[in-house]
SENU-831705 format. One record per residue (C-alpha): residue number from 1; chain; residue in three letters; x, y, z. Coordinates in steps of 0.001 Angstrom, whole numbers, m for minus. Layout:
N
R, num, cadena, residuo, X, Y, Z
R, NUM, A, ALA, X, Y, Z .
...
***
This chain:
308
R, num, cadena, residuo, X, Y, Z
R, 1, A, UNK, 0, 0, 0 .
R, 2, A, UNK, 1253, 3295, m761 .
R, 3, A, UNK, 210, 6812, m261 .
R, 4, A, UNK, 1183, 10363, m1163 .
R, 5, A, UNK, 2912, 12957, 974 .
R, 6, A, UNK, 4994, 16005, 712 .
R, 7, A, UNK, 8423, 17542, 1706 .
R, 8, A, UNK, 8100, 19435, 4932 .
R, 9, A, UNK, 11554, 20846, 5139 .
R, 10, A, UNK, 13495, 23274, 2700 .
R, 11, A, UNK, 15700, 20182, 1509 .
R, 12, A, UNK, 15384, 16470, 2313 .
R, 13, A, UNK, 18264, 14199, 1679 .
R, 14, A, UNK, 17115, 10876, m41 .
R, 15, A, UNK, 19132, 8047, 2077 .
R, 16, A, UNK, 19881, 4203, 344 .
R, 17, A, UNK, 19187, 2787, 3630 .
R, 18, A, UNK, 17653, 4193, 7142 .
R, 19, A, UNK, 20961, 2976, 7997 .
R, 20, A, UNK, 22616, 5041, 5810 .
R, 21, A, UNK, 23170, 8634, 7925 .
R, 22, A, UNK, 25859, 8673, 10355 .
R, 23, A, UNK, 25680, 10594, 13553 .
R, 24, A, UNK, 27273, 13638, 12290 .
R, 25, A, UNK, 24536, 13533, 9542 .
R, 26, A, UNK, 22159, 14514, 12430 .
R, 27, A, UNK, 21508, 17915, 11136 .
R, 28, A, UNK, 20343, 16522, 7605 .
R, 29, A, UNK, 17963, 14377, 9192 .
R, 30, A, UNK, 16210, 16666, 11588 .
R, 31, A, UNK, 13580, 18883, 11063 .
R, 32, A, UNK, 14325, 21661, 11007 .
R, 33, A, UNK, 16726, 20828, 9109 .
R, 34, A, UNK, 20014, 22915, 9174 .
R, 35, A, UNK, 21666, 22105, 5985 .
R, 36, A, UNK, 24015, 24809, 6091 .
R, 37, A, UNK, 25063, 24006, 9249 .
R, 38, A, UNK, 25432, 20010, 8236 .
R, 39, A, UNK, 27615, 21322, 4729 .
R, 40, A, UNK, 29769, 23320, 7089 .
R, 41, A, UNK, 31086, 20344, 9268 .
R, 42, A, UNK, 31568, 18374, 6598 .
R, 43, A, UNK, 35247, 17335, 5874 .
R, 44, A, UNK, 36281, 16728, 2500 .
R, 45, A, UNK, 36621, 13203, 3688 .
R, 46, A, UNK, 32818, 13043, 5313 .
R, 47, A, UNK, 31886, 14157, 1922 .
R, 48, A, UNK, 33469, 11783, m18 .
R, 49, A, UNK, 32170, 8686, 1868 .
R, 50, A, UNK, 28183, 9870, 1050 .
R, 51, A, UNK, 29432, 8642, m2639 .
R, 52, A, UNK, 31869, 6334, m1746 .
R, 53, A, UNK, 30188, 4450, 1088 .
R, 54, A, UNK, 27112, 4881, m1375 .
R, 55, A, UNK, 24784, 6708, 1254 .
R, 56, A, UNK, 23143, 9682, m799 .
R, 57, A, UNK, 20557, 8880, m3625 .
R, 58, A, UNK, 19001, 12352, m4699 .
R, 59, A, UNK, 17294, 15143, m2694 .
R, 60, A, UNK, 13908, 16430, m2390 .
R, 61, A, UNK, 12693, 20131, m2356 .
R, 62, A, UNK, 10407, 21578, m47 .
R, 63, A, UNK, 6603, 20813, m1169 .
R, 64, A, UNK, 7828, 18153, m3332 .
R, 65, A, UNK, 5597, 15108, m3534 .
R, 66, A, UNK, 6447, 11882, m3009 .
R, 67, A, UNK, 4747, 8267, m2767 .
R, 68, A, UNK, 5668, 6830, 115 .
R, 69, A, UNK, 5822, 2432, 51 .
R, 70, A, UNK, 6879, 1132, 3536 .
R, 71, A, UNK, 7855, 2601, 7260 .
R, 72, A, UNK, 10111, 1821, 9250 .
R, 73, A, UNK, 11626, 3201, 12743 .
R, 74, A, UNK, 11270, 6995, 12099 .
R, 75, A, UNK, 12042, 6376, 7998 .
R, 76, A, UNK, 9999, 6237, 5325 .
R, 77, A, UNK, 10645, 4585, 1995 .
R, 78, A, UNK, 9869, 7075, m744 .
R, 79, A, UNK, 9398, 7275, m4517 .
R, 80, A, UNK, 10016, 11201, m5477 .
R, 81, A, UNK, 7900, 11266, m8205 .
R, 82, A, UNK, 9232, 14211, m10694 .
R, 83, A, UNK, 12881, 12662, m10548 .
R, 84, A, UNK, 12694, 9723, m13655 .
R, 85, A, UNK, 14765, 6558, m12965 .
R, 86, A, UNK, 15687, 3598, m14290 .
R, 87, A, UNK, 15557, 1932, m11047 .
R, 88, A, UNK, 11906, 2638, m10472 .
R, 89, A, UNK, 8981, 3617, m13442 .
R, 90, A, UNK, 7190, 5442, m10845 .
R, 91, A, UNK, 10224, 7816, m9951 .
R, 92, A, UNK, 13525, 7829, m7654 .
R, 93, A, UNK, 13899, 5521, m4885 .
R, 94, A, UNK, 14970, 6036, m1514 .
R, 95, A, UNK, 14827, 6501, 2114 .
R, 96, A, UNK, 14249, 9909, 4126 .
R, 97, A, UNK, 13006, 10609, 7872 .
R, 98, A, UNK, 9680, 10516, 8551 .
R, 99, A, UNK, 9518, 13796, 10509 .
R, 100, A, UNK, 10506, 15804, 6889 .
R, 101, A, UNK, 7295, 14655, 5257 .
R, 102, A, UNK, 3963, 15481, 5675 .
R, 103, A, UNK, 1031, 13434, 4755 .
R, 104, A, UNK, m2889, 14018, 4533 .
R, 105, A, UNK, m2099, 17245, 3370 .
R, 106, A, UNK, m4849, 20014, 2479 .
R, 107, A, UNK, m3503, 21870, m141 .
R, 108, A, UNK, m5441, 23651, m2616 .
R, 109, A, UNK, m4294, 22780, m5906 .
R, 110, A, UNK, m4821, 26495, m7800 .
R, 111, A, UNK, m4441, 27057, m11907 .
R, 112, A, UNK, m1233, 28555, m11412 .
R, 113, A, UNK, 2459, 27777, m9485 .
R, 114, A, UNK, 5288, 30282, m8207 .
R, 115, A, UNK, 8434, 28018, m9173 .
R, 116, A, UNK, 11241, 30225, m7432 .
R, 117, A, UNK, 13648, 31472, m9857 .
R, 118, A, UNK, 16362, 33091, m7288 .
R, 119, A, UNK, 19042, 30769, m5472 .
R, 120, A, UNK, 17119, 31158, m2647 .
R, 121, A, UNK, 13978, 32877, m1265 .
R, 122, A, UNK, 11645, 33206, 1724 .
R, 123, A, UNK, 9213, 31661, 3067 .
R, 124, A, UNK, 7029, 33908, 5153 .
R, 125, A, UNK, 4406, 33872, 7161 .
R, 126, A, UNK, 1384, 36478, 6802 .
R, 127, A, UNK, 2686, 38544, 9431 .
R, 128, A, UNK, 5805, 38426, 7119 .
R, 129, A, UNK, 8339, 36593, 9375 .
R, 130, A, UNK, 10521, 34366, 7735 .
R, 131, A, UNK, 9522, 30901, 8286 .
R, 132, A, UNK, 12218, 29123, 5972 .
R, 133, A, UNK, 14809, 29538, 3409 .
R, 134, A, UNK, 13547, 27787, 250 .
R, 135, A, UNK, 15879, 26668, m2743 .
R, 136, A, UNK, 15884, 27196, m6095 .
R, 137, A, UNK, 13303, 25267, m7943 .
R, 138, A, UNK, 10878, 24902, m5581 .
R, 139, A, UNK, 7445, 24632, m6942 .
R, 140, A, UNK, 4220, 25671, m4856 .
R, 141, A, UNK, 742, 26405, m5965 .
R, 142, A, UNK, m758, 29671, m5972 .
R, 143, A, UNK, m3825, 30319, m3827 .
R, 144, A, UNK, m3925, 34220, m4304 .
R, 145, A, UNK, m1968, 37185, m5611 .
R, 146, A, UNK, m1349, 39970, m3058 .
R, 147, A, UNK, 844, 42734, m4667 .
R, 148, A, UNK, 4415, 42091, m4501 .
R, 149, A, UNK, 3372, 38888, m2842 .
R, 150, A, UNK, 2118, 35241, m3658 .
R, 151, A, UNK, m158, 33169, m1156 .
R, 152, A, UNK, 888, 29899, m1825 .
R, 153, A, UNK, 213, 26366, m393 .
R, 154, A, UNK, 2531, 24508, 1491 .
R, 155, A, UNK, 2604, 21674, 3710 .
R, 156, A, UNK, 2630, 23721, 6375 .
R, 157, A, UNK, m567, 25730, 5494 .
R, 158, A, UNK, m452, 29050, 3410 .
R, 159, A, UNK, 2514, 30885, 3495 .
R, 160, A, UNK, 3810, 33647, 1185 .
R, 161, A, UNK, 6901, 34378, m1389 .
R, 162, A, UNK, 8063, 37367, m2808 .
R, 163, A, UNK, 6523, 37851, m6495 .
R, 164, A, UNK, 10338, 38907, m8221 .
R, 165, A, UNK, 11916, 35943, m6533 .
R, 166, A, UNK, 9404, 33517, m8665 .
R, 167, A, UNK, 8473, 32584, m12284 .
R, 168, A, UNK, 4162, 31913, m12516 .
R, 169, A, UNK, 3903, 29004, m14509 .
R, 170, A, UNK, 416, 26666, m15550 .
R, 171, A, UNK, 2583, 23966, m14000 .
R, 172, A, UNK, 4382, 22769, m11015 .
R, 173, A, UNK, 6807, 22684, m13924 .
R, 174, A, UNK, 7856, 25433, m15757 .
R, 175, A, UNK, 5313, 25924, m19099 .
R, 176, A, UNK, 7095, 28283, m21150 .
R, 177, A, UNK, 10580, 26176, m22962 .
R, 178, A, UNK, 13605, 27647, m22640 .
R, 179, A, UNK, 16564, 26993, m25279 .
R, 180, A, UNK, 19975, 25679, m25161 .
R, 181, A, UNK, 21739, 29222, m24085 .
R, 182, A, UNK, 18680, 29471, m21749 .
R, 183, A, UNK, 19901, 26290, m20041 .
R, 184, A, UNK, 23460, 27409, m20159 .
R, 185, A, UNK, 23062, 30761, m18361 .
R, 186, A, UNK, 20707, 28850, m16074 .
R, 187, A, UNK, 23530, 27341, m14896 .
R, 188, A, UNK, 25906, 29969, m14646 .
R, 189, A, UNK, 24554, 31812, m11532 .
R, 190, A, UNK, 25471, 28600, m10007 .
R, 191, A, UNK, 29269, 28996, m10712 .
R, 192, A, UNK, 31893, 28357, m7782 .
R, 193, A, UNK, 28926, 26297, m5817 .
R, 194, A, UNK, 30555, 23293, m3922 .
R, 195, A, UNK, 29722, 19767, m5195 .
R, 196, A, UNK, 27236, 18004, m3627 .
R, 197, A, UNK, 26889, 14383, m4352 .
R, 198, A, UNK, 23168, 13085, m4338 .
R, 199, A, UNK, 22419, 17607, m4602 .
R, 200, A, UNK, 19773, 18650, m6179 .
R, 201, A, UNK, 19286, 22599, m4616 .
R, 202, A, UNK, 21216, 25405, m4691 .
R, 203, A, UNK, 23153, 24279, m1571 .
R, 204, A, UNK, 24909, 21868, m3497 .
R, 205, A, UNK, 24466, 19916, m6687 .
R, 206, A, UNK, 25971, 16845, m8267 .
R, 207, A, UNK, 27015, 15876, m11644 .
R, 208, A, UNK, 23176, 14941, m12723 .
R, 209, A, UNK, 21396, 16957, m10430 .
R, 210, A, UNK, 23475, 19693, m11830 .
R, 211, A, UNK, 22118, 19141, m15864 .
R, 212, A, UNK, 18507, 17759, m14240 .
R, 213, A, UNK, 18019, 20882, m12560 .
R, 214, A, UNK, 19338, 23256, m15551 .
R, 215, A, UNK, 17224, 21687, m17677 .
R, 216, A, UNK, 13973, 21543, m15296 .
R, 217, A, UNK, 13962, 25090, m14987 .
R, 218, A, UNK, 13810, 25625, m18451 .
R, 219, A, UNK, 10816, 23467, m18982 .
R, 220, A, UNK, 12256, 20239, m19495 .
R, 221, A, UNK, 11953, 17015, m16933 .
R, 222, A, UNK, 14730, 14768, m18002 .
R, 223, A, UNK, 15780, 11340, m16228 .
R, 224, A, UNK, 17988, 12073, m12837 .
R, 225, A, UNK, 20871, 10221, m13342 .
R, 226, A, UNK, 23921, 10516, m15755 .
R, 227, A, UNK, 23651, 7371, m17223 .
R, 228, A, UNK, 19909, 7584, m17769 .
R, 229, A, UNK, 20238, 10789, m18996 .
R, 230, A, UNK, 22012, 9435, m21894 .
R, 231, A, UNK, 19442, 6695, m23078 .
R, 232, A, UNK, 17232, 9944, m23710 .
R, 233, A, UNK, 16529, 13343, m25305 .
R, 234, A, UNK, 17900, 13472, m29181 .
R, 235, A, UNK, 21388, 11763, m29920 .
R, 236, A, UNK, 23520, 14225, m31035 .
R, 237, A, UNK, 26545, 13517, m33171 .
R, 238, A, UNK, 29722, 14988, m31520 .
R, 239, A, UNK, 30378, 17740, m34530 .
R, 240, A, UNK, 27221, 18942, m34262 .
R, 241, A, UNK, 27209, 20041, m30369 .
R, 242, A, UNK, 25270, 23477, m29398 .
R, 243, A, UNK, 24864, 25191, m26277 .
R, 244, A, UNK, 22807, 22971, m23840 .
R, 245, A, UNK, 23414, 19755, m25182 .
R, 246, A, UNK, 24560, 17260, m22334 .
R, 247, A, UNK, 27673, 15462, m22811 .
R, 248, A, UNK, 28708, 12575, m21337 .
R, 249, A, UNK, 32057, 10726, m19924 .
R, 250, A, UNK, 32344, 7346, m19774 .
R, 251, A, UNK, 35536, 5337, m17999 .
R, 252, A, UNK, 37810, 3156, m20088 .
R, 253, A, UNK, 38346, 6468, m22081 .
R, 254, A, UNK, 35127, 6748, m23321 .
R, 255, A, UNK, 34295, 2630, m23546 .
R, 256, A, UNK, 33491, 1712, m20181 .
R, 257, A, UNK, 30247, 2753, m18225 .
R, 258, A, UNK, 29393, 6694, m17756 .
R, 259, A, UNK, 30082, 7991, m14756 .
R, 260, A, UNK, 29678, 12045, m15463 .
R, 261, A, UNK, 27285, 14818, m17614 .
R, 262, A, UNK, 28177, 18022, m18236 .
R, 263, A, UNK, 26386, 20701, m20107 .
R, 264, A, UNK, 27958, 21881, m23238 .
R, 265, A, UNK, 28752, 25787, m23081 .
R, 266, A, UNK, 29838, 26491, m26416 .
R, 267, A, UNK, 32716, 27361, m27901 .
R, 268, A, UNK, 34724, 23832, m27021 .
R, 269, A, UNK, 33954, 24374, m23287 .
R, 270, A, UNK, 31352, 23295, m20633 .
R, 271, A, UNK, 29911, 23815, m17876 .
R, 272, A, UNK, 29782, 21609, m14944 .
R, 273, A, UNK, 29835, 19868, m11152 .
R, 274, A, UNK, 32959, 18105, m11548 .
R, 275, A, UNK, 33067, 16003, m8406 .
R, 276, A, UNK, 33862, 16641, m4304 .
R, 277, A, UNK, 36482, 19138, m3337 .
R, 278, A, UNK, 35489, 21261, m6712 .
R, 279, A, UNK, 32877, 23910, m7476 .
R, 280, A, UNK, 30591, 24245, m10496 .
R, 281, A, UNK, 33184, 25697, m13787 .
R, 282, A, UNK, 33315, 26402, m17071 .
R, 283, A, UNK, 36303, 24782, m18525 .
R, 284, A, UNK, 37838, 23886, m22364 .
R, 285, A, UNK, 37254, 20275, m22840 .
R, 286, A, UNK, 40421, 20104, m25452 .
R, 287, A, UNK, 43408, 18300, m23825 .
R, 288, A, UNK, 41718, 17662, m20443 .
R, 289, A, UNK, 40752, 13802, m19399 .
R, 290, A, UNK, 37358, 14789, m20352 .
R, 291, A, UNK, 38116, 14839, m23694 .
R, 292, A, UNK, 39224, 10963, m24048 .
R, 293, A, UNK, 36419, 10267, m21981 .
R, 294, A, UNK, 33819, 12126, m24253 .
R, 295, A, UNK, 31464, 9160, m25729 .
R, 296, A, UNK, 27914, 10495, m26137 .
R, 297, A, UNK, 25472, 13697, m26371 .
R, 298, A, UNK, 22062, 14182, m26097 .
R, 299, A, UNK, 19905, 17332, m26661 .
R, 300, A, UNK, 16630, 17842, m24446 .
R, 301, A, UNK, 15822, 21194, m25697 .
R, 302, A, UNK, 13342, 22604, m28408 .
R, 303, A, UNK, 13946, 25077, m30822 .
R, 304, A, UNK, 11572, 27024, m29381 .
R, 305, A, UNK, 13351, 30362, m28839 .
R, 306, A, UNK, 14574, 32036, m25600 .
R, 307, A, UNK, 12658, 32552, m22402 .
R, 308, A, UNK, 12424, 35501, m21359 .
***
């Protein structure tokens, strides 16, 4: 049996296991949840091992829904529904605490959605005190227009958002297509962010979340990881790359299974979230590793002209 909830908290980290957070993950796994405050201790070592010791899957944005399958001790097993995966058809799979979901939830559904368009934003209440700090991305419906400000549902009732911080949209995805140089200056405001494996906000992002997230704002809901990212979207022949295209590296110089996806930039460069210990660049791809490990590119974008 299964059932629908919501996010809760500003980001929720999607676990492999319940067993999968260690005690200094504590502030990732609270609510409220203090992500800053959890990036911040974080060694360079502590980071590696949430890819190494596989314990990060994805991450989940605040009113994000997801479909939850089992319980168990304080964790819930989750399918996030808007992230596409090979390793489940109804979405990505994964484990996150019970306490940063909500479920049973109220909300009024309206015609219209404030996706927010700035890093990050605030929440606020009516009185307009900051409740939280909301990523990038995050998609709520629309109850009401109030001047400068937007009534929106949430799991925690109605709560408001500045009007410039947010695109309106149809959809709790973005309706209007962007292009490829859309997608590429998407990403740039994003340069000299740490890497974040499993990130998916603009606290952190990895490789995938990185091009997922690029892409969703302009529009386009693409597969979330690397190496389903390149099953999809239009195969593009290597001579023919334009800005926005997605390339991707494969080990065994180019042979061997993906393991990274960058966004082309144009120009023989791209831009991307190389790995821990680096921020998001723009870098030449000619005599770099990346270029012997080059092996495919796929284009998700429309000709469709640039959003404005």
């Amino acid at each position: 049996m299964s059932e629908k909830a919501a996010v809760n908290v500003p980001v929720a980290t999607i676990w492999t296991s319940p067993d999968s957070a260690r005690d200094l993950d504590a502030p990732a796994v609270s609510n409220p949840v203090l992500i800053k405050e959890w990036l911040g201790s974080l060694t360079h070592e502590t980071r590696l091992a949430l890819c190494d010791e596989n314990r990060i899957q994805s991450q989940a944005l605040f009113g994000q829904e997801v479909l939850v399958i089992e319980e168990e001790e304080g964790w819930s097993h989750v399918i996030v529904i808007d992230q596409p995966s090979s390793k489940d058809e109804r979405g990505y799979p994964g484990w996150i605490p019970s306490t940063q979901i909500s479920k049973n939830i109220d909300r009024t559904e309206g015609d219209s959605f404030a996706i927010v368009k700035a890093e990050f934003t605030d929440l606020v209440t009516e009185d307009d005190n900051k409740e939280l700090e909301l990523s990038f991305l995050t998609s709520l419906s629309i109850e009401k227009e109030e001047g400068n400000r937007l009534a929106v549902s949430t799991p925690l009732g109605t709560r408001y958002l500045k009007r410039e911080d947010v695109y309106i949209s149809s959809a709790a995805v973005r309706d209007q297509n962007g292009s490829g140089h859309d997608i590429v200056r998407a990403g740039e405001a994003f340069l000299d962010l740490p890497y974040l494996w499993g990130g998916m906000s603009s606290y952190g992002f990895d490789c995938s979340g990185f091009s997922y997230s690029m892409c969703k704002t302009n529009g386009y809901v693409i597969p979330r990881d690397a190496g389903d990212q390149a099953k999809e979207g239009k195969r593009v022949a290597l001579e023919d790359l334009k800005p926005g295209d997605l390339l991707f590296f494969a080990y065994e110089e180019g042979k061997g299974s993906i393991h990274h996806v960058a966004i082309y930039y144009g120009d023989g460069k791209m831009i991307h979230s190389p790995n821990t210990g680096k921020t998001i660049e723009i870098i030449s791809i000619e005599g770099t590793y990346y270029e012997k490990e080059l092996c495919a590119a796929r284009r998700y974008w429309q000709e469709t002209g640039e959003v404005s």
